[in-house]
C-alpha positions as YAML, in Angstrom:
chain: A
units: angstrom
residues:
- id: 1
  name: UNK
  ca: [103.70, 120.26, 110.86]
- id: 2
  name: UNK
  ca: [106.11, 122.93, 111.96]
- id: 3
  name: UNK
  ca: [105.18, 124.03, 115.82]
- id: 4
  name: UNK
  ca: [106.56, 127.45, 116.07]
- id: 5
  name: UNK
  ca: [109.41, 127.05, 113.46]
- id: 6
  name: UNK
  ca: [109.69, 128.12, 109.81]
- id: 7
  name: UNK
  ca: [107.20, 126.70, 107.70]
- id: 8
  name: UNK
  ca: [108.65, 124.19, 104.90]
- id: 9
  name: UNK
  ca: [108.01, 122.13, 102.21]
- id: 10
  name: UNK
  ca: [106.66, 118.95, 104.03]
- id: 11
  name: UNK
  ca: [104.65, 121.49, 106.05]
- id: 12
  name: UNK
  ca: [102.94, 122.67, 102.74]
- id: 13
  name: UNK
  ca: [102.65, 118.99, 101.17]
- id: 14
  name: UNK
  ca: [101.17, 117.68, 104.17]
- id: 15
  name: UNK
  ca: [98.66, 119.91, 104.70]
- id: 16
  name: UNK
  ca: [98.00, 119.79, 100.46]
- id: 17
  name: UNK
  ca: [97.74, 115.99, 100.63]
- id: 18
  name: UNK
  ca: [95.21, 115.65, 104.07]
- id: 19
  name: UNK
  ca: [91.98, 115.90, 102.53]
- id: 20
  name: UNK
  ca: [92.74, 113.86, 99.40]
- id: 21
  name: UNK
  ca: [92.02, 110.18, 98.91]
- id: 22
  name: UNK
  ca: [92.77, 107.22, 96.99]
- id: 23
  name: UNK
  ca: [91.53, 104.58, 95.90]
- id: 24
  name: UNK
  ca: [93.18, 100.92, 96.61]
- id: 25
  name: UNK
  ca: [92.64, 97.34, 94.91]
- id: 26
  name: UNK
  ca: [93.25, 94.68, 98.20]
- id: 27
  name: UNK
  ca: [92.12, 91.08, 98.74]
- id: 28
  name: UNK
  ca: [90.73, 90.63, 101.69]
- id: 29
  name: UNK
  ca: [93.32, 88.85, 103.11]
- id: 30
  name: UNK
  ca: [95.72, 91.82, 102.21]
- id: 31
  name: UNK
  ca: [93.08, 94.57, 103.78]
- id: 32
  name: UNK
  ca: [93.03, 92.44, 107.12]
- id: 33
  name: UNK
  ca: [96.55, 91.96, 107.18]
- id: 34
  name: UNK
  ca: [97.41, 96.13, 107.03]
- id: 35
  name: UNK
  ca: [95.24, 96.45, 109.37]
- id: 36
  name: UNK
  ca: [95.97, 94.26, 112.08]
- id: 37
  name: UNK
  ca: [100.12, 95.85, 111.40]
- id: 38
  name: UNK
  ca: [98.55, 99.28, 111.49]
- id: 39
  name: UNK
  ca: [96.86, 98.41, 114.80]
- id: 40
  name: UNK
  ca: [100.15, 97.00, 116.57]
- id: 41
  name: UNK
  ca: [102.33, 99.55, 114.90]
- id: 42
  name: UNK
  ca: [103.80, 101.64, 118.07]
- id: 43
  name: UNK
  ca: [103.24, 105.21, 116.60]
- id: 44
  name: UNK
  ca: [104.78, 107.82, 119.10]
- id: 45
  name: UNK
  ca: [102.90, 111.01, 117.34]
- id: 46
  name: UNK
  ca: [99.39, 111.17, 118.95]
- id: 47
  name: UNK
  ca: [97.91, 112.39, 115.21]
- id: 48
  name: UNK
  ca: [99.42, 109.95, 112.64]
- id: 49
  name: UNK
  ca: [98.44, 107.04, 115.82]
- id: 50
  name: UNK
  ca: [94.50, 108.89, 115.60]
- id: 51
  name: UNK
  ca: [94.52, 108.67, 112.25]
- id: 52
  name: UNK
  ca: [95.99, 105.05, 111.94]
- id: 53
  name: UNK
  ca: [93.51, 103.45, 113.97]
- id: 54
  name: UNK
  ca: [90.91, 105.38, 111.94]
- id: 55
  name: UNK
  ca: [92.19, 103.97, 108.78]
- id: 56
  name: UNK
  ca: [92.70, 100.85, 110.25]
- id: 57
  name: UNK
  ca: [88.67, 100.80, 111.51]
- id: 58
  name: UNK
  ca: [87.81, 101.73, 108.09]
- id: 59
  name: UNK
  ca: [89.64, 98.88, 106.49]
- id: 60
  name: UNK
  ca: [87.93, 96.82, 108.71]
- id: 61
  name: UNK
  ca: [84.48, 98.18, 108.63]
- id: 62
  name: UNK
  ca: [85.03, 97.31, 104.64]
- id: 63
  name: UNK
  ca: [86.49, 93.81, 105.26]
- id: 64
  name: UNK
  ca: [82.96, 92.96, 107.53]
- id: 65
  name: UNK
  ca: [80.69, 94.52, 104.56]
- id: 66
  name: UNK
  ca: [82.32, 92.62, 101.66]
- id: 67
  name: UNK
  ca: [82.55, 89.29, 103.78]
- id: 68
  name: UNK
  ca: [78.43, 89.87, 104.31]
- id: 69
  name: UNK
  ca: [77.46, 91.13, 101.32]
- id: 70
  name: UNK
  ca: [79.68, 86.93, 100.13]
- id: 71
  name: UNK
  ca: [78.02, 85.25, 103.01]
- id: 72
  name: UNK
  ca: [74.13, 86.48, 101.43]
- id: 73
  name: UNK
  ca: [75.32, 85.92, 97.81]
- id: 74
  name: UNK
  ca: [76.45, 82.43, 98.12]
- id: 75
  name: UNK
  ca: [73.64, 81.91, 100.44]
- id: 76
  name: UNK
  ca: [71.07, 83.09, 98.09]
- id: 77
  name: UNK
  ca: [72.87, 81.01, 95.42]
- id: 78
  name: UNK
  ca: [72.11, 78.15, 96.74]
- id: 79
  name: UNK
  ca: [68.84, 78.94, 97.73]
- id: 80
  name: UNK
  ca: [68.15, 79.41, 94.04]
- id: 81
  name: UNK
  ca: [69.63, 76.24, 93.35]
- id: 82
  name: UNK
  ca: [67.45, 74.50, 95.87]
- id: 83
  name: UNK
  ca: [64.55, 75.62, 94.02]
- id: 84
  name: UNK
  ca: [65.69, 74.18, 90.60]
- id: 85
  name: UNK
  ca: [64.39, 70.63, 89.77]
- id: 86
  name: UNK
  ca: [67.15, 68.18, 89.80]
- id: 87
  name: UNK
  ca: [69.70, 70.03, 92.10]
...
């Protein structure tokens, strides 16, 4: 963002693009990966560092709830499977 200066066209795109969001397709692997880089990245501008180790927390929050959410499916798999005569 401009401090003081003339505003330009970054200026205007940033502040366009701040409150929109996408939406991403990772493995897990890949989502743990960006993260941990995001976290060790040295980021000299205070806001894009704030806002990397939020991004970074939520891609981590995500990778916990999705390796849960596989820990109670497979575990209530073979709970199921328990119950079955002959397994």
């Amino acid at each position: 963002m401009a401090t003081g200066g003339p505003i330009t066209l970054a200026d205007v795109l940033a502040e366009q693009v701040v409150d929109d969001h996408l939406d991403v397709y990772l493995s897990v692997e890949e989502a743990e990966s960006l993260a941990d880089t995001a976290e060790s990245a040295a980021i000299p501008d205070k806001r894009k560092a704030a806002v990397v180790r939020q991004a970074a927390g939520q891609i981590r929050l995500l990778v916990g709830q999705v390796r849960e959410a596989r820990g109670r499916a497979e575990t209530d798999v073979d709970r199921a499977a328990s119950l079955r005569p002959g397994f």
